[in-house]
C-alpha positions in Angstrom: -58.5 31.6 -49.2 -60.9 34.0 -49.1 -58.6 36.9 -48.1 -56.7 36.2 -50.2 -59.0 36.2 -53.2 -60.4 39.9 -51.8 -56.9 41.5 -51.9 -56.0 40.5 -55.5 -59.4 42.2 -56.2 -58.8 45.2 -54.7 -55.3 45.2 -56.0 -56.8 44.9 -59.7 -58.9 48.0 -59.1 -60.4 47.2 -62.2 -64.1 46.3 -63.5 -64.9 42.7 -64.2 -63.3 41.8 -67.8 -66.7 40.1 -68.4 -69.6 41.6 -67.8 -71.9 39.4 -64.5 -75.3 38.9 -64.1 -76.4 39.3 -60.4 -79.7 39.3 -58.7 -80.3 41.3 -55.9 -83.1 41.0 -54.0 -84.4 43.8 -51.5 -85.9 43.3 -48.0 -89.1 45.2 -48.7 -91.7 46.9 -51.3 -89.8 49.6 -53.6 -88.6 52.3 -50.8 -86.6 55.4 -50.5 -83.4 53.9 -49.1 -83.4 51.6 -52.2 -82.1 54.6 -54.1 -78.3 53.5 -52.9 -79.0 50.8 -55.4 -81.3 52.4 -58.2 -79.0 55.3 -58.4 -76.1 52.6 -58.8 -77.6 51.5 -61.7 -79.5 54.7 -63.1 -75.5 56.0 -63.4 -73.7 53.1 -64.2 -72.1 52.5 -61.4 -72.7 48.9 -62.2 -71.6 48.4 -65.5 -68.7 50.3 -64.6 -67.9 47.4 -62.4 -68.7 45.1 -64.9 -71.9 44.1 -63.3 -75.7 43.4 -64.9 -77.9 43.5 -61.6 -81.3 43.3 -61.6 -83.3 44.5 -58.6 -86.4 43.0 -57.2 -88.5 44.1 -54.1 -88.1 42.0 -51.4 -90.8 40.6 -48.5 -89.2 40.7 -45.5 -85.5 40.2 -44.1 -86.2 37.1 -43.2 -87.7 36.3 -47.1 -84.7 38.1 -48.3 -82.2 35.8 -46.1 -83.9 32.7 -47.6 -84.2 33.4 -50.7 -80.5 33.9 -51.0 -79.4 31.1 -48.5 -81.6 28.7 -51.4 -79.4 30.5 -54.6 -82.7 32.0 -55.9 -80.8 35.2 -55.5 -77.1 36.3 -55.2 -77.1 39.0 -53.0 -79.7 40.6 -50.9 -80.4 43.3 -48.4 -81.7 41.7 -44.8 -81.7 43.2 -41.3 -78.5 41.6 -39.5 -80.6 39.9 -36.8 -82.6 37.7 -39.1 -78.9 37.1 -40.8 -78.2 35.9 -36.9 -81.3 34.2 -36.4 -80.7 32.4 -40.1 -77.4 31.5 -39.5 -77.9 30.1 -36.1 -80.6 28.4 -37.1 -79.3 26.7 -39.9 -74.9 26.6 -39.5 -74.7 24.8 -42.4 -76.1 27.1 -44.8 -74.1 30.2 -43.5 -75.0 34.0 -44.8 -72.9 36.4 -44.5 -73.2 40.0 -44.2 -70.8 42.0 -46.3 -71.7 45.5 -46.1 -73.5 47.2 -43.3 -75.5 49.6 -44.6 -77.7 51.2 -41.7 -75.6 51.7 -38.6 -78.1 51.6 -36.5 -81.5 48.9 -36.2 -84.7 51.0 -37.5 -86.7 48.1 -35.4 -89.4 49.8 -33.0 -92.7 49.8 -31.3 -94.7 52.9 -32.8 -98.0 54.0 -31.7 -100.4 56.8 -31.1 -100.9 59.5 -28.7 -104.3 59.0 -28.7 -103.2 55.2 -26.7 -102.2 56.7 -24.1 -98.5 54.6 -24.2 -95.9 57.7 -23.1 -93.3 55.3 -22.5 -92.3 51.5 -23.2 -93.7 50.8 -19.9 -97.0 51.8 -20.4 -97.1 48.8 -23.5 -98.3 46.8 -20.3 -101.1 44.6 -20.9 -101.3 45.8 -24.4 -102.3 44.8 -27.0 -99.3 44.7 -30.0 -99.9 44.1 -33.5 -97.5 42.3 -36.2 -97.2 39.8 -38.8 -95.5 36.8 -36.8 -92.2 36.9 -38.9 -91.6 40.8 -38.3 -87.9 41.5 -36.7 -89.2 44.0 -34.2 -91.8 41.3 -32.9 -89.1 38.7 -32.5 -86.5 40.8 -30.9 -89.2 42.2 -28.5 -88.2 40.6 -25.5 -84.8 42.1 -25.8 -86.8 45.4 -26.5 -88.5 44.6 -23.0 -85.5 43.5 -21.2 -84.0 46.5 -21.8 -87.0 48.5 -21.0 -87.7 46.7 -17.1 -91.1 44.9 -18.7 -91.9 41.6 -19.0 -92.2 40.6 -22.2 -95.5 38.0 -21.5 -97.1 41.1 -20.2 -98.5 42.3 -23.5 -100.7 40.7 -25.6 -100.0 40.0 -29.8 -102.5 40.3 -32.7 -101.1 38.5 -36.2 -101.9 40.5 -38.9 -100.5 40.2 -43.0 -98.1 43.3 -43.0 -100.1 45.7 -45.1 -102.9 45.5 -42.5 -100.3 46.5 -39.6 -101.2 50.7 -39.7 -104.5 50.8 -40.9 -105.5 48.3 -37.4 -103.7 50.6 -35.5 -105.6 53.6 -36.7 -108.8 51.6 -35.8 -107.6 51.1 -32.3 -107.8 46.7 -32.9 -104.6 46.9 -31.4 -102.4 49.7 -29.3 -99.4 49.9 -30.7 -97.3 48.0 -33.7 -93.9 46.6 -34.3 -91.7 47.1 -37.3 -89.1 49.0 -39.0 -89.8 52.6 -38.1 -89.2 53.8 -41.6 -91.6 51.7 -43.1 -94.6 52.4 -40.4 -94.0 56.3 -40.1 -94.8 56.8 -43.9 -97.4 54.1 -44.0 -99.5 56.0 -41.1 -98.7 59.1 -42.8 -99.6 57.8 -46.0 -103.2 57.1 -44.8 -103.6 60.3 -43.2 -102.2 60.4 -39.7 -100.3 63.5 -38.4 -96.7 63.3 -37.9 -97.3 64.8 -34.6 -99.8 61.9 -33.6 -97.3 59.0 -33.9 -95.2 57.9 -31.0 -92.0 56.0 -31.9 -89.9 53.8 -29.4 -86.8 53.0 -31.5 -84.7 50.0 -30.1 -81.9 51.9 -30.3 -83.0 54.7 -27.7 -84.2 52.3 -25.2 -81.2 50.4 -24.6 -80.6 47.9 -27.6 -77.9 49.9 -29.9 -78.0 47.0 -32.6 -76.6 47.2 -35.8 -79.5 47.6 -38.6 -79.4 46.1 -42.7 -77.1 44.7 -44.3 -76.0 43.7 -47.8 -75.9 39.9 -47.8 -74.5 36.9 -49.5 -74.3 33.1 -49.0 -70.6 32.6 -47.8 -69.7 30.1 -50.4 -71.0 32.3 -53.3 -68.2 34.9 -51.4 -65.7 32.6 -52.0 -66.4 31.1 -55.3 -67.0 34.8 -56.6 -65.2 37.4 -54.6 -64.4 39.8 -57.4 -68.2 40.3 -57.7 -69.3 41.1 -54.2 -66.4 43.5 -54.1 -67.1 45.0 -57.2 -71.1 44.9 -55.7 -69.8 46.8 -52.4 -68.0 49.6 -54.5 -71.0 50.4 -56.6 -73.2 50.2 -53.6 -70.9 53.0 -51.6 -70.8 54.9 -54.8 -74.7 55.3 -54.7 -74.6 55.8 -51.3 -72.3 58.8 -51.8 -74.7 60.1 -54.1 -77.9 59.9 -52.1 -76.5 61.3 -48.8 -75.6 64.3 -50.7 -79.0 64.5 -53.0 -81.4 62.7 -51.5 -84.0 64.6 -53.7 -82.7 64.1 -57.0 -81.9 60.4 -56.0 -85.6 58.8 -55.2 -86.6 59.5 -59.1 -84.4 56.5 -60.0 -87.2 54.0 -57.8 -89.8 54.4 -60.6 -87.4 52.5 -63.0 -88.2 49.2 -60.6 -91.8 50.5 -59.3 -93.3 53.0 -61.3 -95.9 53.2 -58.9 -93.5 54.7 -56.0 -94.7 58.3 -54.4 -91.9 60.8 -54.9 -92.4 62.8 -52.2 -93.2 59.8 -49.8 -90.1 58.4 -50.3 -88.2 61.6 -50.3 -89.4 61.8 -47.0 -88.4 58.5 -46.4 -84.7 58.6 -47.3 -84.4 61.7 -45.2 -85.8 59.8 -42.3 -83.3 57.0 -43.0 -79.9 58.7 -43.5 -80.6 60.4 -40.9 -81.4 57.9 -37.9 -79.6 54.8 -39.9 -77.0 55.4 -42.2 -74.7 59.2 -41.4 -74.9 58.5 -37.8 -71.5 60.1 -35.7 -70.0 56.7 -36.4 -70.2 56.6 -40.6 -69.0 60.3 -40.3 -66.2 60.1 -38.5 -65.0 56.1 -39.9 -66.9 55.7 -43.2 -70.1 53.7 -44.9 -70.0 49.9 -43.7 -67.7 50.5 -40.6 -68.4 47.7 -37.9 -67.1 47.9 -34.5 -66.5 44.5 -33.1 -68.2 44.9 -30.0 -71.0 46.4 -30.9 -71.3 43.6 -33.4 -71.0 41.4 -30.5 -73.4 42.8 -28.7 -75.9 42.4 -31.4 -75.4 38.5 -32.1 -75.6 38.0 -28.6 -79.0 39.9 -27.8 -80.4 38.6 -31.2 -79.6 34.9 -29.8 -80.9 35.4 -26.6 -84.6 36.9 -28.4 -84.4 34.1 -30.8 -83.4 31.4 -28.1 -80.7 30.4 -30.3 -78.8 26.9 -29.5 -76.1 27.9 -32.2 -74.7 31.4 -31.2 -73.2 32.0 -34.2 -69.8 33.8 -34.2 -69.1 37.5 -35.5 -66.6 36.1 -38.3 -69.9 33.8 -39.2 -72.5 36.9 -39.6 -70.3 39.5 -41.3 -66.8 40.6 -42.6 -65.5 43.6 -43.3 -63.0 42.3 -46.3 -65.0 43.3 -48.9 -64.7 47.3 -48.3 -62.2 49.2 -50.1 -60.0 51.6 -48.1 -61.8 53.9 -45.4 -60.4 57.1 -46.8 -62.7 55.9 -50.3 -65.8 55.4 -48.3 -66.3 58.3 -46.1 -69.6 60.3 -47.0 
């Protein structure tokens, strides 16, 4: 049904014939990366698909997966692992990713020289900080399993997530775990030398999982497939349009936090495109490409870190029948 549903949209080409309210919830405080959707709306790349959307900042992946697994949102953005942990979790209430925006997991351990830590070994008998919920925290003993560490070897310090960098500065704890584009700029933010921070992405030490993703409950897909499509189009259309002005894109954020930092988050975006979302794969097969396996690979590390007892299947995490044509979605 639902397939079927998707290709009369597509075949319509056409804007809603009524205009739809959606709200879209973010994973995270107003950031650079946001501008795919900030530009969407800024040029009306929403109302051109017949689509109202207001944008909220989000509190997590995990916050973002709940709040639209409850209806208190439509459509979010989440890191696809807590989408695998959420789904295996709770089978009955599936989410469903529908367009994978970073192509590769920004998840990573970052410290600072002054530690010592040269390599992910070296995090032995550590001392790691992180709020409990943090992604990079849970899937850290996949992170060590790839790395040859045991994962009990290191010790954890909770901390509420604006705390995380300014604790590391004070040296309470050696290193941190989080999304890489969000701990960078905080550090940097507060004074700390781009040269002075050390970053071990999961994706250079031997987990090459997929990253965020735009998400939706799967029955809301069903019920309302004309939206997420038209959701997905004006989401690639913004993309288009920060990869290729990533400057004259991040003035759009102030329209949903005035407070944001220009240049921060100009930064930011740079930082993003470039390690999550025009990697060799997006060039070469276009924005929200999945490869099956690597898909694959990702549910079945995520379960593993998460201890799953439901490993859910790919066709239960994400689909691809939402995406228009490749030859439209190339940067």
């Amino acid at each position: 049904m639902l397939a079927g549903a998707v290709a009369l949209v597509f075949g319509a080409g056409a804007a809603l014939a009524q205009t739809k309210d959606v709200k879209f919830t973010l994973d995270w405080a107003v950031q650079g990366n946001h501008a795919i959707w900030t530009v969407a709306q800024e040029k009306g790349y929403f109302t051109k698909e017949g689509l109202n959307v207001k944008i909220d900042r989000g509190f997590g992946s995990g916050d973002a997966v709940t709040k639209v697994a409850s209806g208190a949102y439509d459509i979010g953005f989440s890191d696809i692992n807590a989408v695998i942990k959420f789904v295996g979790d709770n089978p009955s209430n599936p989410v469903l990713g529908v367009f994978q925006t970073f192509d590769k997991t920004l998840n990573s351990i970052i410290t600072l020289k002054k530690s010592g830590i040269k390599s992910p070994k070296d995090l032995v008998g550590k001392n790691l900080g992180a709020p409990e919920a943090d992604s990079s925290r849970l899937m850290f003993p996949a992170f060590a399993k790839a790395a040859g560490i045991d994962a009990a070897a290191v010790k954890w310090t909770s901390m509420q997530p604006q705390l995380r960098e300014a604790m590391l500065v004070q040296g309470q704890v050696d290193a941190i775990s989080g999304f890489a584009s969000t701990s960078v700029f905080n550090l940097t933010g507060i004074g700390v030398a781009a040269d002075d921070i050390v970053i071990f992405p999961f994706p250079e030490n031997g987990l090459d999982l997929y990253g965020s993703t735009v998400i939706v409950r799967k029955d809301y897909a069903e019920k309302n497939p004309e939206i997420v499509a038209a959701f997905v189009r004006a989401t690639i259309a913004g993309l288009k349009d920060i990869a290729k002005d990533p400057d004259g894109a991040v003035p759009s954020l102030s329209k949903v936090d005035p407070l944001v930092k220009a240049d921060l988050e100009k930064a930011r975006l740079k930082f993003v495109l470039d390690r999550a979302m025009l990697t060799p794969s997006i060039k070469a097969n276009g924005f929200g490409h999945v490869d099956p396996a690597r898909m694959q690979k990702s549910i079945e590390v995520a379960a593993e870190a998460y201890a799953l007892k439901v490993v859910p299947k790919p066709e239960d995490i994400y689909t691809t029948k939402f995406l228009p044509p490749a030859d439209q979605r190339k940067p």
